[in-house]
Structure formats: structure tokens, C-alpha cells
C-alpha positions, 0 to 999 in steps of 0.5 A, spaced: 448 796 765 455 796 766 461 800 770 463 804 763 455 805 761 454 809 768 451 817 768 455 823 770 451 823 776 453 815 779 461 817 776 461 823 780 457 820 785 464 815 787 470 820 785 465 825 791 466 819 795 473 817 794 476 823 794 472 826 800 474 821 804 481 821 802 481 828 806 478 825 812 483 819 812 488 824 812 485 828 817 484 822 822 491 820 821 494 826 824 489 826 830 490 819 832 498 821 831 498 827 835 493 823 841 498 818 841 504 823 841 501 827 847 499 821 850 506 817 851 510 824 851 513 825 857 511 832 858 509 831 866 505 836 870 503 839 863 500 833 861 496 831 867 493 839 867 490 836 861 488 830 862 481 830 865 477 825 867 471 826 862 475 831 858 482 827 857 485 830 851 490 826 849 485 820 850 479 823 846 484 825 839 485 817 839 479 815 839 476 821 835 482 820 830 481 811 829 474 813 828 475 817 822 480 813 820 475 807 820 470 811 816 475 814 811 476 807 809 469 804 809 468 809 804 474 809 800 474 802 799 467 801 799 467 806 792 474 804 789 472 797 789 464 798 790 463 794 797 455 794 797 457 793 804 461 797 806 458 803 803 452 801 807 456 802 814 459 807 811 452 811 811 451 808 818 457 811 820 455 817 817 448 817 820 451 815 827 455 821 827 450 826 826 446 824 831 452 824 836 454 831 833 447 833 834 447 829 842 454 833 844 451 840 842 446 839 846 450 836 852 455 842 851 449 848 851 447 843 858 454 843 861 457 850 859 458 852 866 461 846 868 466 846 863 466 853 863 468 852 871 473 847 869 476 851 864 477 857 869 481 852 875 485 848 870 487 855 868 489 858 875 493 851 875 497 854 870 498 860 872 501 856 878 506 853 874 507 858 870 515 859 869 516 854 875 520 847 875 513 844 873 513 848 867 517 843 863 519 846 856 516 852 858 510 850 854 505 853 860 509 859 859 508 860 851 502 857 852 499 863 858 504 869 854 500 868 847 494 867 850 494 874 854 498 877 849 493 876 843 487 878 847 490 884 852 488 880 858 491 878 865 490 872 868 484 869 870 479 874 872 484 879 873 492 881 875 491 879 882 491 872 879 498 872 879 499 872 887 497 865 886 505 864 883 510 863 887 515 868 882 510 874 882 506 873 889 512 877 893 511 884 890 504 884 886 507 884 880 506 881 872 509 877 867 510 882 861 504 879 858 501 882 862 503 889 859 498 893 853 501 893 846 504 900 847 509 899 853 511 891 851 517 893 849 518 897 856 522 890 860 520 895 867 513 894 866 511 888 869 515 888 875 511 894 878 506 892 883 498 891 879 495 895 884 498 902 881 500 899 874 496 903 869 501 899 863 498 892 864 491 890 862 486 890 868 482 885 864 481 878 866 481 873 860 476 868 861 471 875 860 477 877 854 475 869 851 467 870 853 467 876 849 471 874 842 466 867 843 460 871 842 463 876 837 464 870 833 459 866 834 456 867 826 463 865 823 462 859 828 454 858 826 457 858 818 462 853 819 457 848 823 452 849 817 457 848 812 458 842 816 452 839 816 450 840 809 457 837 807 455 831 811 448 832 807 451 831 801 457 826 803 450 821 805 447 823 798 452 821 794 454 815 798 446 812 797 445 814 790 452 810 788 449 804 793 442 804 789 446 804 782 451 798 786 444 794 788 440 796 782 447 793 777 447 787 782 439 786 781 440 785 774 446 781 774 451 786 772 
């Protein structure tokens, strides 16, 4: 049996491959560009806020990004050139990476509260920066804003967060993302005292975040079961095309 006398299935099988792992070349490219970036940028207290012992950002896009990487071309090699080999690395690959998904949703149910902790602090931090020298290119800044605006909260647990920053702890006030969505066009809204504020948002955003988490908790489980069978069939494919390569090598083809 020659290459021109495969079934449907084993040519269907290969362009799957080739064409999936293209994308997975593409998105592991980004990843590793955007950690190498952010990792050599020169973005001071920014960066630091975010390079955590266990949860280092910038480190963790490098790595995830060469191993895509390093799986998109095992695939696509070992389809395009049909590599026996590589084929078979890339389903070990693949095996490797569902079990390591399946270990790391364990971990994070195991570890919520202490990333949930984690989260909290290194946000009161960014709180403290928040339009100061340390806030350099006013990324804390847009980052907090576009956080309290788009979730209608205040600070961590609440305006009184806000004490902790040296621009808004003498007089108790707000920045102006703080404001609810009718009275943002008010410039005089953050600036009176949050205890007799009734124009602010009362609510902190870490009980804003929880509670958009949990009410999109299905749209989360669909994608992660989308995953999961895209991957399934990824595996699929790859073993059928390697049986047909081992079958062709068998017979002397």
C-alpha cells in the first residue's frame, strides 16, 4: 500500500495533525515571546509585584511556550515527513500533558486559598503603588482602573483599602474608578470621603471576582471539556496515522 493508495481516514488523519499543530506552533511562539518580553523588560516594581517564587509569570509563559513549541514540531514533522518516531513522542507528549492538566487541576482545588491569599496581598501591593513613582508607565494604574470599573468594586475588600495609598490615605478618598457608572463623569466624585460617598462602589473586588467566577463556572467547564475531547482526538489521530506508518513499514512500503 502506498502514500497514494491511503483511505480517507489515514489522509484526514495527517492534515488533522498538521494543520492542528500549525496552531499550536503559533500559539506557543506568542507565549514564549510574550514571557521573554516581559521577563527581560525593564518594567521595575511592575515586574517584581508579579514574579512570585512558585507563581513567576514571566518564567512560567517561557516554559509553557518552548513546550508547545517542542510538541507543535514533533507533530508536525513527524505527519508532514511521517517520522515513526517522532509521531510516537508526540503521543507521549500528549499523554504527558493530560496527566500533568489532570495533576494541576487537583493542585489548584488543593491550593485555592493559598492562591486566593496570594492574589489578595499582591493586590493590596498594587494598591500601594497605584499612581505613584513605582507605577512606572502607569500600568498598575490602567490595570486597578479597568479592574474596578468593569466589575463595579473598590479595592480589595472595600474602599477603605485605599488608605494604604499614600495619594488618597490623607482624606479618605477614592480614585475615580471607584465611582458607579452613573456619576463617572462626575471629576468631584472620588475626591469626597468614602465613609459618606453613597457615588462610589461599597463592594470590594475580590467578593466582585469570586462571584463573576462562580456565575461563569459552566462556560469554564465547557471549554475545559472542549479541551479535553480536542486533545482526545488529537491522540486519536496521531495513533491511527502511526499504526498505518508501522503497518507500511511492516510490509515494506
Amino acid at each position: 500500500m502506498g502514500n497514494e493508495d491511503r483511505g480517507c481516514c489515514d489522509k484526514c488523519a495527517k492534515t488533522f495533525i498538521m494543520g492542528i499543530n500549525v496552531l499550536i506552533i503559533l500559539v506557543g511562539g506568542a507565549i514564549l515571546a510574550a514571557g521573554v518580553y516581559w521577563q527581560l523588560s525593564d518594567t521595575g516594581y511592575y515586574k517584581e509585584i508579579f514574579n512570585h517564587d512558585i507563581f513567576n509569570i514571566p518564567i512560567i509563559s517561557i516554559v509553557i511556550g518552548s513546550l508547545l513549541l517542542l510538541v507543535g514540531v514533533c507533530g508536525f514533522i513527524g505527519a508532514c515527513c511521517e517520522v515513526l518516531f517522532l509521531l510516537k513522542v508526540y503521543m507521549g507528549f500528549l499523554i504527558i500533558i493530560m496527566l500533568v492538566q489532570i495533576i494541576l487541576a487537583v493542585g489548584c482545588v488543593a491550593m485555592k486559598s493559598t492562591v486566593e491569599e496570594m492574589a489578595t496581598n499582591r493586590t493590596l501591593i498594587l494598591i500601594g503603588y497605584y499612581g505613584g513613582s513605582e507605577d512606572e508607565d502607569g500600568l498598575i494604574t490602567l490595570t486597578i482602573d479597568a479592574v474596578q470599573e468593569n466589575f463595579d468594586c473598590c479595592g480589595v475588600y472595600g474602599p477603605s483599602d485605599w488608605d494604604e495609598n499614600a495619594i488618597y490615605s490623607g482624606n479618605s478618598s477614592t480614585p475615580s474608578s471607584c465611582c458607579k457608572t452613573a456619576y463617572r463623569s462626575d471629576a468631584s466624585c472620588g475626591y469626597a470621603s468614602y465613609q459618606t460617598n453613597d457615588k462610589i462602589n461599597d463592594t470590594g473586588c475580590k467578593t466582585s471576582l469570586l462571584n463573576w467566577i462562580e456565575s461563569n463556572l459552566l462556560y469554564v467547564g465547557i471549554v475545559a471539556g472542549v479541551i479535553c475531547l480536542l486533545q482526545i482526538t488529537i491522540l486519536i489521530m496521531a495513533s491511527k496515522f502511526r499504526t498505518t506508518l508501522e503497518d507500511e513499514d511492516y510490509l515494506g512500503f
